[in-house]
C-alpha positions as CSV (number, residue, x, y, z in Angstrom):
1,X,-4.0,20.9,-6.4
2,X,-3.6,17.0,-6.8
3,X,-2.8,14.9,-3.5
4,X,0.6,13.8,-3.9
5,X,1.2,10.1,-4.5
6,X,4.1,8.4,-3.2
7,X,5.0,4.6,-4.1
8,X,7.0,2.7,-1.5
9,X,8.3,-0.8,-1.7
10,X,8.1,-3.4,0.8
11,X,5.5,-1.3,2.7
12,X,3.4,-4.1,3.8
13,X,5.5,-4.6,7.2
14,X,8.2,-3.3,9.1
15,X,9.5,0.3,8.5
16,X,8.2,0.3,4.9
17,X,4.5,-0.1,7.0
18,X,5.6,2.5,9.5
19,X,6.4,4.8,6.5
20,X,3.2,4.2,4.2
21,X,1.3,5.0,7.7
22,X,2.9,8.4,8.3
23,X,2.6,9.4,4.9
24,X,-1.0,8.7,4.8
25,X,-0.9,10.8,8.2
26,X,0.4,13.8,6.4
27,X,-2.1,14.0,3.3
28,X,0.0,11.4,0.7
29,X,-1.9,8.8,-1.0
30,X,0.0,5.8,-1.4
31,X,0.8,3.0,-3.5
32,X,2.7,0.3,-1.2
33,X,4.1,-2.9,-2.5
34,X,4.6,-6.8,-0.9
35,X,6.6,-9.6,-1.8
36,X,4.4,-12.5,-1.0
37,X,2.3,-11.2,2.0
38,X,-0.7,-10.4,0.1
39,X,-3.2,-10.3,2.9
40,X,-0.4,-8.0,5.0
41,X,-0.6,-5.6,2.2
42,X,-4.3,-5.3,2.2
43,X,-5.0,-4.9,6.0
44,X,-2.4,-1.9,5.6
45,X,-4.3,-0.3,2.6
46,X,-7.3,-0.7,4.3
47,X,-5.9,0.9,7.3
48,X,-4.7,3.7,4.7
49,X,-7.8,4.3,3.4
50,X,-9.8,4.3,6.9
51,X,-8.0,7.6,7.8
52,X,-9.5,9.1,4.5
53,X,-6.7,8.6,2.0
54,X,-6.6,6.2,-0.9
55,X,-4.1,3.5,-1.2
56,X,-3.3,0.5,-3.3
57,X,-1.0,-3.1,-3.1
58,X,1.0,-4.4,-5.7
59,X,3.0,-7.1,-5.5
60,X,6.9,-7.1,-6.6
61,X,9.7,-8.3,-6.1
62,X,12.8,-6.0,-6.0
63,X,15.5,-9.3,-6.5
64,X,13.8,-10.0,-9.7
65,X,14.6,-7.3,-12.3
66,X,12.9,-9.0,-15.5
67,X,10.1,-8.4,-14.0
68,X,10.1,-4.3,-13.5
69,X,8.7,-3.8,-17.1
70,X,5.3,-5.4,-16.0
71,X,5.2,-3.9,-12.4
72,X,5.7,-0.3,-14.3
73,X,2.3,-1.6,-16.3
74,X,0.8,-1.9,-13.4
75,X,1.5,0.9,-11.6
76,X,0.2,3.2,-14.7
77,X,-3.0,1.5,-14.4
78,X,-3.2,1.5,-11.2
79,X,-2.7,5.6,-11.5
80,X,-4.9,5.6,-14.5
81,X,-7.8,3.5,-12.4
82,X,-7.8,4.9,-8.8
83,X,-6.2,8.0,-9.2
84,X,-6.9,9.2,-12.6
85,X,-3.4,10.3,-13.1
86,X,-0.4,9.3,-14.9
87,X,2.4,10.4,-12.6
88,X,3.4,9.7,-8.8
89,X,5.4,11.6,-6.8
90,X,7.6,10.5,-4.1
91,X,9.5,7.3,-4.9
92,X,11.0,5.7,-1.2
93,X,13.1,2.8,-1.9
94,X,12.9,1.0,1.2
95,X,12.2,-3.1,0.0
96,X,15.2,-4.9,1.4
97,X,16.5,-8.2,4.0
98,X,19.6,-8.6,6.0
99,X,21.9,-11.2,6.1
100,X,24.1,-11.8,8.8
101,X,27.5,-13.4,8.0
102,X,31.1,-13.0,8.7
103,X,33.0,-11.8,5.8
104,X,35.2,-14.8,5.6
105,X,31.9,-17.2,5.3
106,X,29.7,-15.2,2.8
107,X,28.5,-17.1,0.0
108,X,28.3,-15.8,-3.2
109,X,24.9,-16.9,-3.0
110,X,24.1,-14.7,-0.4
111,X,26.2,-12.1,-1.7
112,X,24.0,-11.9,-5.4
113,X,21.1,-11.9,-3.1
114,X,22.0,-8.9,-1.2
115,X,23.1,-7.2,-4.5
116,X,19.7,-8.1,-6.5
117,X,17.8,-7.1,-3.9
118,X,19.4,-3.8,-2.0
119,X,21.2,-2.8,-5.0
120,X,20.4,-4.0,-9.0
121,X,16.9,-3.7,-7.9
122,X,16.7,0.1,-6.8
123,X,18.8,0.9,-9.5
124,X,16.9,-0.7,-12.3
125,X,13.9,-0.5,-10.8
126,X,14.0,3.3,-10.3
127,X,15.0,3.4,-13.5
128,X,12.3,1.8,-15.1
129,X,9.9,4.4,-12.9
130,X,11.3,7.2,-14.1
131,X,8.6,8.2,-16.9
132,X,6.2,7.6,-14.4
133,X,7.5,10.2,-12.0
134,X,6.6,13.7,-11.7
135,X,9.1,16.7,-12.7
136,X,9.3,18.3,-9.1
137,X,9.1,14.8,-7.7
138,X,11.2,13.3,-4.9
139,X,13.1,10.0,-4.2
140,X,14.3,8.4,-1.2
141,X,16.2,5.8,-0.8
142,X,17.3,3.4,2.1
143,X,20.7,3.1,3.7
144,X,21.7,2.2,7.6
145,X,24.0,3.2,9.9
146,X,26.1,0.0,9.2
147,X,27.4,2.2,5.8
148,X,29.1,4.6,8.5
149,X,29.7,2.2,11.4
150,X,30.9,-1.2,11.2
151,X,29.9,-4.5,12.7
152,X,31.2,-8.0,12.3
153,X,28.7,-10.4,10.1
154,X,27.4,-7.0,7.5
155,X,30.1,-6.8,5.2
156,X,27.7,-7.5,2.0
157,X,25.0,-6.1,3.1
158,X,26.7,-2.4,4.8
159,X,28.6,-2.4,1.0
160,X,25.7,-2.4,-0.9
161,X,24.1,0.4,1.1
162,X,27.2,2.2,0.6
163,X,26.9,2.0,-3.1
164,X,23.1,3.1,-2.3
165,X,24.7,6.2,-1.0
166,X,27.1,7.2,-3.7
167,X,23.8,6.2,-6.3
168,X,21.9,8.5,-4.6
169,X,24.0,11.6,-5.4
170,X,24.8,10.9,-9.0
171,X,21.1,10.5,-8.9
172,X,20.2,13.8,-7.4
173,X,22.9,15.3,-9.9
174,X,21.3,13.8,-13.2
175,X,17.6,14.1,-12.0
176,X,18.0,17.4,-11.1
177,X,17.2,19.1,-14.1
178,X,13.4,17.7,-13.7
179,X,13.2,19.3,-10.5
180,X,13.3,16.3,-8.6
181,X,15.1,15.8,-5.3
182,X,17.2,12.5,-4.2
183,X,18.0,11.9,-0.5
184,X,18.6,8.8,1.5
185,X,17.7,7.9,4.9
186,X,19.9,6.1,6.6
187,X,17.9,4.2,10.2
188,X,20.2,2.9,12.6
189,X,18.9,-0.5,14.5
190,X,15.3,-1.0,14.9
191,X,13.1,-3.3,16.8
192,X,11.6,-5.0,14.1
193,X,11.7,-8.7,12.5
194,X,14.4,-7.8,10.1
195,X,17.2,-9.6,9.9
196,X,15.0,-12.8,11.9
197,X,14.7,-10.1,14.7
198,X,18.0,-10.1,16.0
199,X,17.8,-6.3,17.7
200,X,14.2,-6.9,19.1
201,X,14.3,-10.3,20.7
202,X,18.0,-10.6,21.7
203,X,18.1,-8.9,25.1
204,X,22.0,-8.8,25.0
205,X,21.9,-7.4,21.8
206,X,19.7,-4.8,22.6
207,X,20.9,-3.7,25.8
208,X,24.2,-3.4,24.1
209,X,22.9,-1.0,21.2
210,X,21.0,0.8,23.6
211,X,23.9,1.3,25.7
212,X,26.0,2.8,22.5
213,X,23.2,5.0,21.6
214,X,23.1,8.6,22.6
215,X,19.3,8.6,23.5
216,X,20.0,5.4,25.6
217,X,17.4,3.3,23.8
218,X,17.0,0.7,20.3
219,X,15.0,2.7,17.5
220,X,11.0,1.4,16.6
221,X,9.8,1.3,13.6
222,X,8.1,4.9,14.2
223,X,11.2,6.5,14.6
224,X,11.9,6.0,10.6
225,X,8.3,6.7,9.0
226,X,8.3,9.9,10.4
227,X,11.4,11.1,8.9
228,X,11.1,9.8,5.6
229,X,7.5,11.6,5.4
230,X,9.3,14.6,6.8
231,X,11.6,14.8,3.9
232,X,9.4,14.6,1.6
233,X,7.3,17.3,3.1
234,X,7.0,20.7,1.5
235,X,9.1,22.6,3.3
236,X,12.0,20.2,3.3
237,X,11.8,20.6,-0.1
238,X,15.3,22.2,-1.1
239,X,17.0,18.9,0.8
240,X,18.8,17.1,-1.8
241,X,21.5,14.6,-2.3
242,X,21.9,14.1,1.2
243,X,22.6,11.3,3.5
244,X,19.8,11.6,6.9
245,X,20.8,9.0,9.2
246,X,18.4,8.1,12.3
247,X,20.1,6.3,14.6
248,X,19.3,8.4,17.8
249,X,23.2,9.1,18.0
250,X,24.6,5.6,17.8
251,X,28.1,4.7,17.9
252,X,28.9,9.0,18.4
């Protein structure tokens, strides 16, 4: 039986790292991709491929849809060349930024950043994948709690992961007749850079989330990779069009 290979954007840092990393940990090979850090995206395939797995770096932009015709390219030869294959098998759509800004100062600007890049981009880009993905394969994509929960300044950005979530059941309902599975994972907030690294390095802020949040603390990056390599283990296999969110019981 082939090892299962599972592509995951913006895996060079952050939770896209975390998840690469506990994929890897589970028996997935992975293909991870970067948007300018190449050197980021290398030290983590090395670190990949030091635990015995094989891994590979691609760069891409997911705000830049013109360009998903040649990333495909890439990714078929980068299957044909390392793996010898010509199908992957877990697609996790997790390349994204955050923007914070109070509805009545959003810029459109900002606003067709957000929707290139958390929205346009998943949808086209996924798109474009599809021929590449194995019948029986598996998709997840990336919300946050903010879709369920709301907070001033993430209007744009909570309403594009809320049309994430409604794409992700048409897409389980039209992709199901090739087997393959659609869920999306939805972390609540993390200590990481994101968003300039508002919920690690603001004190306040995180004593405040911590103090909303059932198991009294802010989540860490390997709080999320776990889960998304859970769901696309084997025996979570019949989970589908579903909406996982791991916040540790924020906002209850």
């Amino acid at each position: 039986m082939n090892t299962p290979i599972a592509l995951v954007t913006g895996g060079s840092r952050g939770l896209g790292k975390n998840m690469a990393q506990a994929l890897a940990a589970r028996g997935v090979d992975v293909v991870l991709t970067y948007r300018s850090n190449q050197k980021e995206a290398e030290a983590v395939v090395a670190e990949i491929e030091r635990s015995g797995r094989k891994a590979a770096a691609l760069q891409l932009d997911v705000g830049v849809s013109s360009t998903f015709a040649s990333f495909v390219e890439q990714v078929r030869e980068v299957l044909k060349n390392r793996w010898q294959r010509d199908r992957f098998d877990y697609l996790v759509n997790n390349a994204g930024i955050g923007i914070h800004a109070s509805f009545a100062e959003t810029t459109e600007a900002q606003f067709d950043e957000l929707v290139n890049i958390q929205f346009k981009g998943p949808f086209f880009l996924t798109q474009k994948l599809l021929p590449l993905l194995a019948d029986g394969g598996r998709i997840v994509n990336i919300s946050s709690g903010l879709a369920r929960f709301a907070l001033p300044g993430y209007s744009a950005y909570a309403a594009m992961k809320g049309a994430m979530e409604v794409l992700t059941r048409y897409q389980a309902k039209e992709l199901g007749s090739r087997g393959i599975a659609v869920n999306i994972v939805a972390p609540g907030a993390i200590e990481t850079d994101f968003g300039g690294g508002l919920v690690r390095d603001n004190k306040q802020v995180n004593d405040m989330i911590a103090s909303q949040t059932a198991l009294g603390r802010v989540g860490r990056p390997e709080d999320i990779g776990g889960v998304v390599a859970s769901l696309l283990s084997p025996e979570n296999r019949w989970i589908n069009a579903q909406r996982i969110e791991a916040s540790g019981g924020m906002f209850l």
